[in-house]
MISEKE-317942 format. One record per residue (C-alpha): residue in one letter; x, y, z. Coordinates in steps of 0.5 Angstrom, whole numbers. Each point is the difference from the previous one (the first is absolute). Example, Ala and Ser with C-alpha at 12.3 -4.5 7.8 and 13.67 -1.06 7.14 Angstrom:
<nodes>
+---+-------+-------+-------+
! r !  east ! north !    up !
+---+-------+-------+-------+
! A !    25 !    -9 !    16 !
! S !     2 !     7 !    -2 !
+---+-------+-------+-------+
</nodes>
This chain:
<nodes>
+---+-------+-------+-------+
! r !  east ! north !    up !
+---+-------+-------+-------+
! X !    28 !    54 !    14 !
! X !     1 !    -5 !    -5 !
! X !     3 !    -4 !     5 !
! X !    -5 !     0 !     4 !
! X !    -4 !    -2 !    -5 !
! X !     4 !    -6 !    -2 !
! X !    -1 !    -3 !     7 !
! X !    -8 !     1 !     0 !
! X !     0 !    -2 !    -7 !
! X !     2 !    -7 !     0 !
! X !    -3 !    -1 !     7 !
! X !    -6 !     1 !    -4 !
! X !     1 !    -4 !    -5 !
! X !    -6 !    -7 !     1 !
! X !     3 !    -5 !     4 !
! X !    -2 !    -7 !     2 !
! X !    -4 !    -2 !     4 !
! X !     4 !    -5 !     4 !
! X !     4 !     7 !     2 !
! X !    -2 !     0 !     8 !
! X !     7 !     3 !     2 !
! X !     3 !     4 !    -6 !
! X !     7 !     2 !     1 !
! X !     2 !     7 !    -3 !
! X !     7 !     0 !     2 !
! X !     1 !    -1 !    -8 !
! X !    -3 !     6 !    -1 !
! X !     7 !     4 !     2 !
! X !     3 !     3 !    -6 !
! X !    -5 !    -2 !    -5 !
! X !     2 !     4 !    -6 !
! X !    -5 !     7 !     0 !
! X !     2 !     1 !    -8 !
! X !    -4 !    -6 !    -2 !
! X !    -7 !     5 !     1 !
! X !    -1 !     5 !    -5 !
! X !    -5 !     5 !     2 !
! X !     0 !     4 !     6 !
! X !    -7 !     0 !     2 !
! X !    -3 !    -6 !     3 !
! X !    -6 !     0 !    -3 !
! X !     2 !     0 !    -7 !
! X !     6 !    -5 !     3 !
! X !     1 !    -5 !    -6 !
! X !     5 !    -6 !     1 !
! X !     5 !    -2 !    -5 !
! X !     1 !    -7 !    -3 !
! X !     5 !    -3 !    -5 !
! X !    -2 !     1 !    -7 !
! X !    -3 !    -7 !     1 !
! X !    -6 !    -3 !    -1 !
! X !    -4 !    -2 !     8 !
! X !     0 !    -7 !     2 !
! X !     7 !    -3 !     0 !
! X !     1 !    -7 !     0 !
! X !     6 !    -6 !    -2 !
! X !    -3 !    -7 !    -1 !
! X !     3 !    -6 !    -3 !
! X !    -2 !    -4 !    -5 !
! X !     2 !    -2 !    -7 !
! X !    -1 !     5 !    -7 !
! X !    -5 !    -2 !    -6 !
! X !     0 !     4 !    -6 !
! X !    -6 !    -1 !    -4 !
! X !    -3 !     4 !    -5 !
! X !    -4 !     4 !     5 !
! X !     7 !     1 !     3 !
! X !     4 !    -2 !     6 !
! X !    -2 !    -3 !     6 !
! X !     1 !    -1 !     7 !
! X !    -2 !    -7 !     2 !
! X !     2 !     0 !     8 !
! X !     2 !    -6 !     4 !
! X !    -7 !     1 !     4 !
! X !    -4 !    -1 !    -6 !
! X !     0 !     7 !    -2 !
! X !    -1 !     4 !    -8 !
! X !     3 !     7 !     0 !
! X !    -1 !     3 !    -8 !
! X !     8 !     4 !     1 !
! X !     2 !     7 !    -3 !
! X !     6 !    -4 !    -3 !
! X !     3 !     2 !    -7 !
! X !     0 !    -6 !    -5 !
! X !     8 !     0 !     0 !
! X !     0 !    -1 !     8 !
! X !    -5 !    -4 !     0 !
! X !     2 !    -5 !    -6 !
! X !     6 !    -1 !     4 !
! X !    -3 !    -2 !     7 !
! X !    -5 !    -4 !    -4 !
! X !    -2 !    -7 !     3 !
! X !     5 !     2 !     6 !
! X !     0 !     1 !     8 !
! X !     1 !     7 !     2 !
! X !    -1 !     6 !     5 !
! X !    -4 !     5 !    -2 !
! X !     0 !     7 !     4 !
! X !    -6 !     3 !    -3 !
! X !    -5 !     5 !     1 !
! X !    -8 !     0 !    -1 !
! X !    -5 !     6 !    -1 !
! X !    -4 !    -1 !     7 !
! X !    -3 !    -5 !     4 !
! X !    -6 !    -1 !    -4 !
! X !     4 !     0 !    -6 !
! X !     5 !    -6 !     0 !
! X !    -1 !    -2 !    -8 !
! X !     7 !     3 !    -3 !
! X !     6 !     1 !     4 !
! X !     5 !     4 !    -2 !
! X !     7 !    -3 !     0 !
! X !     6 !     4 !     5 !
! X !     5 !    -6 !     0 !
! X !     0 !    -7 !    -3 !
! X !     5 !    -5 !     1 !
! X !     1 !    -8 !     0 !
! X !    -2 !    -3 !     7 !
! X !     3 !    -7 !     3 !
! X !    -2 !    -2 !     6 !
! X !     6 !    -2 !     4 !
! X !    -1 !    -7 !     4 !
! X !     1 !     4 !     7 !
! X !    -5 !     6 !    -1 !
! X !    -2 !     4 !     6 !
! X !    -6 !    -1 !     1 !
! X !    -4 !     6 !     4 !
! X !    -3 !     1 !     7 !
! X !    -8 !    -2 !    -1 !
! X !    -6 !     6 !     0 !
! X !    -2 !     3 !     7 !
! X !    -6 !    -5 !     1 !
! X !    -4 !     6 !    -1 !
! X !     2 !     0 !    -8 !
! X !    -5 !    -4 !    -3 !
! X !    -2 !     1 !    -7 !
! X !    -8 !     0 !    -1 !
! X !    -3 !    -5 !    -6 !
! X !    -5 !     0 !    -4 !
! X !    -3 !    -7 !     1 !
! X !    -6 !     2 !    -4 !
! X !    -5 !     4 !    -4 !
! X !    -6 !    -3 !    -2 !
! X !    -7 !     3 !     0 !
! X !     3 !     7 !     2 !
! X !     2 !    -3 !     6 !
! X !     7 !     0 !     1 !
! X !     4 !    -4 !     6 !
! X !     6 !     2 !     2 !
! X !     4 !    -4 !     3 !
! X !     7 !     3 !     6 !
! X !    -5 !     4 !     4 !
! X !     4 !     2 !     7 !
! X !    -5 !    -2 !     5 !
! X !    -2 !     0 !     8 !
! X !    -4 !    -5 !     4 !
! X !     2 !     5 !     6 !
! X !    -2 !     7 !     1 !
! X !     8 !     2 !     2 !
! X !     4 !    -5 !    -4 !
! X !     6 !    -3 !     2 !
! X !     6 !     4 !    -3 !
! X !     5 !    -4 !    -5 !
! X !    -6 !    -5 !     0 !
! X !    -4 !     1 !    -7 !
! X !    -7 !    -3 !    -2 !
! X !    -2 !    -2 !    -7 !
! X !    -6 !    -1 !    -4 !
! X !    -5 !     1 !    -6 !
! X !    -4 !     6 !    -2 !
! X !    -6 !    -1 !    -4 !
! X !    -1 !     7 !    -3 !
! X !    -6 !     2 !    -4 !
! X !     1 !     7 !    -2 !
! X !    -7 !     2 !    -2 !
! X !    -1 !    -1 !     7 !
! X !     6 !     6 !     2 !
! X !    -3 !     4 !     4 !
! X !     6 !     6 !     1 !
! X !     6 !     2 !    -1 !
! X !     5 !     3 !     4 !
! X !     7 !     3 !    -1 !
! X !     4 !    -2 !     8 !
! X !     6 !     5 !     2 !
! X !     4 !    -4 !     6 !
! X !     4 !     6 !     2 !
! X !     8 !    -1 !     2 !
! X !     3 !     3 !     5 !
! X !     1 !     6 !    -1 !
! X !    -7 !     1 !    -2 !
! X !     0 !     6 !    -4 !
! X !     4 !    -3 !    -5 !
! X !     0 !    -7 !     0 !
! X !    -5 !    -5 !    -3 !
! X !    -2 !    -7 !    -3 !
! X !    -7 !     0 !    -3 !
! X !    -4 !    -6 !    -3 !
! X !    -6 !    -2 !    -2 !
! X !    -7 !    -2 !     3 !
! X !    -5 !    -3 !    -3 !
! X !    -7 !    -1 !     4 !
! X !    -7 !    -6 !    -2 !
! X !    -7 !     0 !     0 !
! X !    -2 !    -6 !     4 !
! X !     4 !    -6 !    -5 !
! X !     4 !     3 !    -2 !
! X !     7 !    -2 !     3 !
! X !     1 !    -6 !     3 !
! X !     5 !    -5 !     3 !
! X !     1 !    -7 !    -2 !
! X !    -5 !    -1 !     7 !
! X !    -5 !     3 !    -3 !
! X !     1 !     6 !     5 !
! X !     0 !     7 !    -2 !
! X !     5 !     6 !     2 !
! X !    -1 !     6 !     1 !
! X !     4 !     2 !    -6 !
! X !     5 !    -2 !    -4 !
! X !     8 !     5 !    -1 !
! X !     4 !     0 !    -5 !
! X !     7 !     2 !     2 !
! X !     6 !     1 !    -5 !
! X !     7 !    -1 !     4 !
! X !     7 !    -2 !     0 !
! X !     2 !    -7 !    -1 !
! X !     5 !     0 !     5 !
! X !     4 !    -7 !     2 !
! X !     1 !    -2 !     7 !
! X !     7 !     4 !     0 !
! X !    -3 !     6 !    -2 !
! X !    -3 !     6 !     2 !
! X !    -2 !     6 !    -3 !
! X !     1 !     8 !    -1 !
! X !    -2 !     5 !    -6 !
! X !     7 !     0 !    -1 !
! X !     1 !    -7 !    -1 !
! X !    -6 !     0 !    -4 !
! X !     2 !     5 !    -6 !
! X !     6 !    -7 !    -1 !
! X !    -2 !    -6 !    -2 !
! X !     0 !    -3 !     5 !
! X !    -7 !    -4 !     2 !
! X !    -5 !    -2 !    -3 !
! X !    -7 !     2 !    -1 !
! X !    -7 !    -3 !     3 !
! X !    -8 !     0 !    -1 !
! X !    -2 !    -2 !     6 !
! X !    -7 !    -1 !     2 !
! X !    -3 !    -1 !     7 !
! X !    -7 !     1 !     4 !
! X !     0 !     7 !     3 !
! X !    -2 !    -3 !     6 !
! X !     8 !    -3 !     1 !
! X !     3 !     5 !    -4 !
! X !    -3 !     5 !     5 !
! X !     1 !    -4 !     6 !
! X !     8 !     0 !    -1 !
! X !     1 !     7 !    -2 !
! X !    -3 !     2 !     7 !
! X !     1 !    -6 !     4 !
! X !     7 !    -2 !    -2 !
! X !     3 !     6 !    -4 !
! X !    -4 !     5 !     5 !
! X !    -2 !     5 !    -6 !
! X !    -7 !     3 !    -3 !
! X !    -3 !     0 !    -6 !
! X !    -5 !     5 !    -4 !
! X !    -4 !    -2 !    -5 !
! X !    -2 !     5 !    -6 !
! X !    -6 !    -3 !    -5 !
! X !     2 !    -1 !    -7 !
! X !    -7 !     5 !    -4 !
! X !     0 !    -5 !    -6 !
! X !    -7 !    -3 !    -2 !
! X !    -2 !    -7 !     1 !
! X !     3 !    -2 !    -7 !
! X !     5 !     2 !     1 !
! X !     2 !    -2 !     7 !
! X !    -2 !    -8 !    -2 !
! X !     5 !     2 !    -6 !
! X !     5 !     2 !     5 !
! X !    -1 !    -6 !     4 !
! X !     1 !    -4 !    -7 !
! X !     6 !     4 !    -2 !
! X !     3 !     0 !     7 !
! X !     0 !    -8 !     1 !
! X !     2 !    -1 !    -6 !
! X !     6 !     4 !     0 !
! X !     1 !    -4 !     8 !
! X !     0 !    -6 !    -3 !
! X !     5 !     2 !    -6 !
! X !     8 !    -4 !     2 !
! X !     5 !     6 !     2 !
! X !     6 !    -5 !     1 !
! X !     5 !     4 !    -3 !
! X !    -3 !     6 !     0 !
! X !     3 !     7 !     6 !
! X !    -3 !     4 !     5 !
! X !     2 !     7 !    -2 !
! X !    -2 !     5 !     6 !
! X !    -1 !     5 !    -7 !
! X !    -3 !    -3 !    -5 !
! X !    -3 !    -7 !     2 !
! X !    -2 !     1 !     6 !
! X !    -6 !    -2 !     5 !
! X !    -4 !     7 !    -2 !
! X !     1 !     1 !    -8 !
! X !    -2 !    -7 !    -1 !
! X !    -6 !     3 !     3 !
! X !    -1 !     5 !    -4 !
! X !     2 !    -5 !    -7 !
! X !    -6 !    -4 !     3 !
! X !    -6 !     5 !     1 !
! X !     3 !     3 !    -7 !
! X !    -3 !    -6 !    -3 !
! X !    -6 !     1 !     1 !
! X !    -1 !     7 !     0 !
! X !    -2 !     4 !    -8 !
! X !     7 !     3 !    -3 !
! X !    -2 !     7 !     2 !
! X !     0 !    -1 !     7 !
! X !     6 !    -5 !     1 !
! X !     6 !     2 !     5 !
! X !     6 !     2 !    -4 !
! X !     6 !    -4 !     3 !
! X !     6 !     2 !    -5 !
! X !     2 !     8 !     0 !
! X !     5 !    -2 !    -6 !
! X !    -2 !    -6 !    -2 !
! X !     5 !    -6 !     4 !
! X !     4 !     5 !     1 !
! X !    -3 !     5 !     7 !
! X !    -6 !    -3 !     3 !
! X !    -5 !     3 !     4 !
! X !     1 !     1 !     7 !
! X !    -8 !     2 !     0 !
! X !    -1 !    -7 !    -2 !
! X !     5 !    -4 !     4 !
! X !     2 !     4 !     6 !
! X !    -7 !    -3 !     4 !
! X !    -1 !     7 !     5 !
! X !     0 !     4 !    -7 !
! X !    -4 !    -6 !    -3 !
! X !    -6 !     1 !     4 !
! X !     0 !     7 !     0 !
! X !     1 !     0 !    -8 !
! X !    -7 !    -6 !    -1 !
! X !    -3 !     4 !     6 !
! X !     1 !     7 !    -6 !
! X !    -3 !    -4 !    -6 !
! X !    -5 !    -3 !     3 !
! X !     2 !    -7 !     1 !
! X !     1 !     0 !     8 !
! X !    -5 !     2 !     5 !
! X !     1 !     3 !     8 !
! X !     4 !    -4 !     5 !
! X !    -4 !    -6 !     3 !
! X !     0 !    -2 !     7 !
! X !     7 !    -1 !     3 !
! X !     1 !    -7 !     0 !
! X !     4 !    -1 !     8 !
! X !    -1 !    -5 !     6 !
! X !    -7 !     3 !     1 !
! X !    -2 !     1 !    -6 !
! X !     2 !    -7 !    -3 !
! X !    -6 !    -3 !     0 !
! X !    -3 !     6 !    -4 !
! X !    -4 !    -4 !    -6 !
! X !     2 !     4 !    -7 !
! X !    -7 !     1 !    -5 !
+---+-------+-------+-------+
</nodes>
């Protein structure tokens, strides 16, 4: 049975959105003693006694006397869980950190794994680029409860072109958010295999781009990272092996390609949250968008497109009603919080998540979400 169990695990696990095509040949052998309980419902995923975010950055260490930094060569300031003997011997130098955060919402302390003296060599490789796809959004301001955002993939035609990208600003209002969906785009085969995002929708005003046109929506998707010579597999996922991004786009272009180009569907499930609450997600969520991830990892576990979801709505909700993410903290995560067929039905129980909205295909494309 845990065999079994193996295979549809880690096939379930929240992956990209770019992963039109997944290859599960990977699959074979995948190591079934890696799952400690035998009933898939109470299935719980075991990680590395670690923290959840795992990144490596270079910079230079200062030791103050609030502690030790980490001044990145992108301008960067990371307060480091270092020890003064440690820190007072790369104090003032250039180095390599390999290092963990809590999670994605909480970068200020990171904790030090392997740190040593770094020297750029005159011939250093440089990688491939990003997929054209990956583009981090901005947070170009945020005035009179206003927030533009800069970075929004975007279509001026109904189909867009593939592997031809659109951008613009979003001018976000969110006392004006309307709605709030959570969206499950299924992956082959179906009954397992998900990637899931957000949807935000607008009273009239609320969102427009930098022509004064207003989308119909606008969706947050966390993805992997990934450079022009990679692709992605849930196995690959659980290394480090890419990065991470918060990217947003209009529904409009994210729905097109995924029906048009990808020739997939996508099922939308209403966040039951207050108006408060859905303006405050709305202000967490570009916020945490906006944050600069370079360093940072894509885990198919613990840092993935589903349980920054969930860090998120976590946000805005009272303590009592928060999802529990952790089953031993920062040692065994949650399937229930990661796993994104399992996510659903676990907010659907508490209440968070409403029924199943109108599949989204090629004949309902242009259904407008309230």
């Amino acid at each position: 049975m845990l065999k079994n169990l193996s295979f549809l695990l880690v096939i379930a696990l929240a992956v990209p959105a770019a992963a039109q095509n997944l290859d599960f040949s990977a699959l074979e052998g995948f190591d079934a003693t890696q799952i400690r309980e035998q009933q898939l419902p109470d299935l719980q995923l075991p990680s590395d006694k670690s923290w959840g975010v795992n990144y490596i950055l270079k910079g230079v260490v200062s030791l103050t006397e609030a502690g030790p930094f980490l001044n990145t060569v992108d301008g960067r300031l990371f307060k480091l869980d270092l020890s003064d003997r440690k820190a007072r011997r790369f104090d003032g130098k250039a180095v390599i950190v390999e290092a963990q955060a809590r999670q994605a919402d909480d970068l200020s302390l990171l904790k030090v794994k392997e740190i040593s003296e770094y020297e750029p060599s005159a011939g250093e490789i440089v990688p491939a680029p990003y997929q054209p796809r990956r583009r981090t959004a901005t947070l170009i301001e945020a005035k009179d409860g206003r927030l533009v955002m800069g970075n929004v993939r975007m279509s001026s035609s109904e189909v867009p072109a593939p592997d031809s990208y659109e951008w613009t600003t979003m001018t976000v209002r969110p006392e004006l958010i309307k709605n709030v969906y959570l969206i499950k785009k299924p992956f082959k085969p179906e009954i397992v295999a998900a990637h899931s995002f957000l949807v935000f929708t607008f009273e009239r005003g609320g969102l427009k781009d930098a022509n004064g046109h207003e989308p119909m929506a606008l969706a947050l998707s966390i993805e992997g990272k990934t450079r022009v010579d990679q692709s992605f597999s849930p196995l690959t996922g659980l290394k480090r092996s890419f990065g991470i991004n918060w990217s947003l786009s209009t529904w409009e272009e994210y729905a097109a390609r995924t029906i048009h180009e990808e020739k997939g569907h996508l099922v939308p499930y209403p966040v039951l949250l207050d108006h408060a609450q859905k303006a405050a997600l709305l202000r967490e969520s570009m916020t945490q968008a906006a944050v600069d991830r370079e360093g940072e990892f894509y885990h198919t576990i613990k840092n993935n497109c589903t349980n920054n979801l969930l860090i998120l709505i976590n946000r805005v909700l009272p303590k009592e009603r928060q999802i529990k993410l952790w089953t031993i903290p920062y040692m065994v995560y949650n399937v229930k919080a990661t796993m994104p067929l399992m996510v659903i039905k676990n907010l659907q129980k508490k209440g968070l998540l409403g029924g199943e909205f109108t599949d989204i295909n090629a004949s309902t494309l242009h259904t407008v979400l309230p």
